[in-house]
N, C-alpha and C positions, 0 to 999 in steps of 0.2 A: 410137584410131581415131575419125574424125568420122564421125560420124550424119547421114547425108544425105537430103533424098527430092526426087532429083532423078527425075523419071518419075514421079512421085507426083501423084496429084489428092486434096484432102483437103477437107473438107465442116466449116466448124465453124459452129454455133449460137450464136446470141448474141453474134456476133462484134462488133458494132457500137461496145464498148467495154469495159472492164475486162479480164478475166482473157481472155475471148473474144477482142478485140483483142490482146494481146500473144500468144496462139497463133499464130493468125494472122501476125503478122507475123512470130515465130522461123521458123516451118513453110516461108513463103514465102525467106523470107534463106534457107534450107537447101536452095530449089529444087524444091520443091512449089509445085504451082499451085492455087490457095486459091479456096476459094469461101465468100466474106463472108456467112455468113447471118443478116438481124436484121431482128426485125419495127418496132425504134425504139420499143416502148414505152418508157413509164416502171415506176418502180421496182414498181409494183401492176399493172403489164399492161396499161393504158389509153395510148390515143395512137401516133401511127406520127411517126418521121420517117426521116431520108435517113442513117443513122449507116454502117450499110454501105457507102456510097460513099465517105465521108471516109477509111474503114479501106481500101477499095481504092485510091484515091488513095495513101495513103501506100506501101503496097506497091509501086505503079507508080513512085513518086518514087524509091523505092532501088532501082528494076530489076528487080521480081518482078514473075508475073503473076497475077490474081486477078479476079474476079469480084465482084458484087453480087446478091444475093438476099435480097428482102423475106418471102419466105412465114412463116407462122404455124405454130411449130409443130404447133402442135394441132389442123392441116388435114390430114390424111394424103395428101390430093390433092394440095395445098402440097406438102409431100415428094418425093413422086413425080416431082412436075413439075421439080424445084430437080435433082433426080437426074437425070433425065432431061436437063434441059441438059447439065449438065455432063461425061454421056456423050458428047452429041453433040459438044459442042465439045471434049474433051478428051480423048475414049474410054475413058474410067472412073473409078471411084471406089477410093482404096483407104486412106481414112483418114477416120474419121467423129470428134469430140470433139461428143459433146451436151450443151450449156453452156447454152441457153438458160433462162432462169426467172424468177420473178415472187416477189413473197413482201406477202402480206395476215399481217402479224403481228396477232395479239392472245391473252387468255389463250384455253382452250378452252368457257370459260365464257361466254364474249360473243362468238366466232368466231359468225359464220353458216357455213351449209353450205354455202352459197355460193360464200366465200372458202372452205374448206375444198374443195369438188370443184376448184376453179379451177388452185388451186394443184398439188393432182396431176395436175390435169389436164395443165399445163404441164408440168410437170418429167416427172414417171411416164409419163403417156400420149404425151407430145410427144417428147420420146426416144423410147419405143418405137416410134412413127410415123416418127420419121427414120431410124431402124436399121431399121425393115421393109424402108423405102425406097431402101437399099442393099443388104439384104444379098444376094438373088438375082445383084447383080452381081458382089456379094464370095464369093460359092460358087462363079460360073463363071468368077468370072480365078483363083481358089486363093488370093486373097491377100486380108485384111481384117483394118485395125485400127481396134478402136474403144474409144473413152474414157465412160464414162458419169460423172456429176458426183455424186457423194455428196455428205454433208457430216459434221462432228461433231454435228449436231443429230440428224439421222439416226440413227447410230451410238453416241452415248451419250446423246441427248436437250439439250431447251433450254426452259427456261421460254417459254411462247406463241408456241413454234413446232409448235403439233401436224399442223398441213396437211402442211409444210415437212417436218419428223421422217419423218413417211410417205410421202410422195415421196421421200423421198431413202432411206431403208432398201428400201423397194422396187428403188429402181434399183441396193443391190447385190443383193440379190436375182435381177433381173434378170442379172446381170453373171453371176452364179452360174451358171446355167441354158445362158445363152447363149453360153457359153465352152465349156461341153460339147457343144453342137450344131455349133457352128461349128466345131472342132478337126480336123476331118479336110480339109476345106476351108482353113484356114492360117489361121485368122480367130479372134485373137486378143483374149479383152475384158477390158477393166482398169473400176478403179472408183478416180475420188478428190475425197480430201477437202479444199479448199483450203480456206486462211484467209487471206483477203488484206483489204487495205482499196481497198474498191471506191465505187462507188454505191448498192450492196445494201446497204454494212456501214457508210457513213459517218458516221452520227446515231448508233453503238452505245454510243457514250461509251468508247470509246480512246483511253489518252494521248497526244500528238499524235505523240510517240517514234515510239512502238510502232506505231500508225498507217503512219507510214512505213515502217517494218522489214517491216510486209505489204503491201509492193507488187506487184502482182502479178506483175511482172518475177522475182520470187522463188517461184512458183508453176510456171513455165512452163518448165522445166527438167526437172520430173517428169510432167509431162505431154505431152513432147515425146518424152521417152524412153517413157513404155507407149505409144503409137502407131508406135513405131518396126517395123523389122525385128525387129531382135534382142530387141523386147519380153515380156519374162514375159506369162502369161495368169494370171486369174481371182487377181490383188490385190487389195487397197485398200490405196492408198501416203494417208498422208497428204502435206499441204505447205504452208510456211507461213514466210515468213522466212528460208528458209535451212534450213530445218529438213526435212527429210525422214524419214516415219514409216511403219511399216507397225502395221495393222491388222488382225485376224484372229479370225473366228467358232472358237470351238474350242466342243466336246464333253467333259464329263467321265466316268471309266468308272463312277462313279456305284452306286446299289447295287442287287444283283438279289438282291429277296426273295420268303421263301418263302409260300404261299399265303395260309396262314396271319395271314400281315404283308402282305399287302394291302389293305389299308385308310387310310385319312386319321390315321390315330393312328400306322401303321407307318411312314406317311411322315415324319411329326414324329419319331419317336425316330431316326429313320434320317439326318434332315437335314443333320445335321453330315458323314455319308458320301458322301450325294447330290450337293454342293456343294463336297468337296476335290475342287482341282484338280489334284495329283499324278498325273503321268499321263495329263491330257489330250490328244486330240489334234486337229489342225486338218482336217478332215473334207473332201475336196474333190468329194462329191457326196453326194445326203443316202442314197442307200443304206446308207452306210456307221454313218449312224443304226441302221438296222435289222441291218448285221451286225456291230454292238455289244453289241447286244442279245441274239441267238442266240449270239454268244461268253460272253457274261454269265450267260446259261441255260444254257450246255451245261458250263459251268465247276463250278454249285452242282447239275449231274444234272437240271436242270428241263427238258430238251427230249427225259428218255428214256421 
């Protein structure tokens, strides 16, 4: 069956080139009406130019239709305002991917705080500003999908990327939360982790191969499907080459002891138990932390 979104109005961030731009333009081939959004900085966040329109040009040159919007993420009025167009002009929103971002590398040792707020500020805060800024219309039409942008840094870490790391575990986090709020509503929220070779990733020292192998054309396939109808909720797909992975927070059942073995010494003889992962399981809201736990008590008599 093809994946279509024709009647669809779809909002992506950062669209102005890389991974952003090829959303875009699949989304739009598919018959969604795009709304280009990119503030044209460079790779650290500094400077504006006109990239957004090149990407709506080309949309326009195969027959789609699409839009240009410069705002910032990390304007929330920005947001608002990008939203609000494109109700007007199109009478809704019903596909958000928050792509936009920045990246101030260094170790954590010479980072200022600076580049550390900035960086959340964009990714963490600037997502959540854009998702604010639809979601009231994605509760009153019943229908909303949205994509937030993880990364592998995020999720297993990266040497001097500690800003980056926290922004982007944050926004599954976020994903986490807001999949459960939005569920009754149809508004479905995914989380992923691309690896492409981009402009963000081009100096990484990749062989020029493999380099290619992540293009991002090979990213946008998984990211076209979690925004879809038939989209699963509350993933993290990896993607990357061709390659498609899923991602997943689990919980161990860990050991419940008794009084007595409460202490920092009980936790050390116990460690080996606390940490087999036999029996894990993937948790899809954190109560389920807490009636882990009450299972765990009421199994050794500690809850009688």
């Amino acid at each position: 069956m093809t994946i279509s979104f024709e009647n669809r109005v779809a909002i992506i961030t950062g669209a102005g080139g890389g991974l952003g731009r090829t959303y875009a333009l699949e989304l739009a081939r598919r018959g969604a009406r795009v709304v280009v959004n990119d503030l044209g900085g460079s790779r650290d966040g500094t400077g504006h130019s006109d990239a957004a329109l090149k990407v709506v040009e080309e949309i326009e040159a195969a027959g789609g239709t699409a839009m240009s919007n410069g705002g910032n993420v990390a304007e929330f009025a920005q947001m608002e305002e990008m939203v609000a167009h494109a109700k007007e002009k199109w009478g809704g929103v019903h596909v958000l991917i928050n792509n936009a971002g920045i990246l101030r590398d260094k170790s954590f040792a010479k980072m200022t705080m600076e580049d550390f707020e900035l960086v959340v500020k964009i990714h963490l805060i600037g997502s959540a500003n854009a998702t604010k800024a639809v979601w009231e219309t994605m509760r009153e039409q019943n229908y909303g999908r949205i994509l937030m942008t993880a990364s592998s840094t995020g999720l297993f870490g990266n040497f001097g990327q500690a800003n980056y790391g926290a922004a982007k575990l944050g926004l599954a986090g976020l994903t986490k939360t807001l999949y459960l709020e939005g569920a009754k509503n149809n508004i479905r929220v995914n989380t992923l982790a691309p690896v492409a070779g981009t402009r963000m990733t081009e100096d990484l020292g990749m062989p020029e191969a493999f380099f290619k192998a992540l293009a991002p054309e090979n990213v946008t396939p998984a990211a076209v499907f979690l925004v879809s109808e038939d989209a699963p909720t509350n993933m993290i797909i990896g993607a990357g080459a061709g390659v498609y992975q899923a991602a997943f927070v689990t919980l161990t059942p860990g050991a419940a002891l008794p009084p007595e073995e409460r202490t920092a010494e009980g936790i050390a003889a116990h460690w080996a138990q606390i940490i087999d992962r036999t029996g894990e399981i993937v948790p899809q809201s954190g109560s389920e932390q807490s009636q882990a736990i009450v299972a765990a008590l009421s199994k050794m008599g500690g809850l009688g």
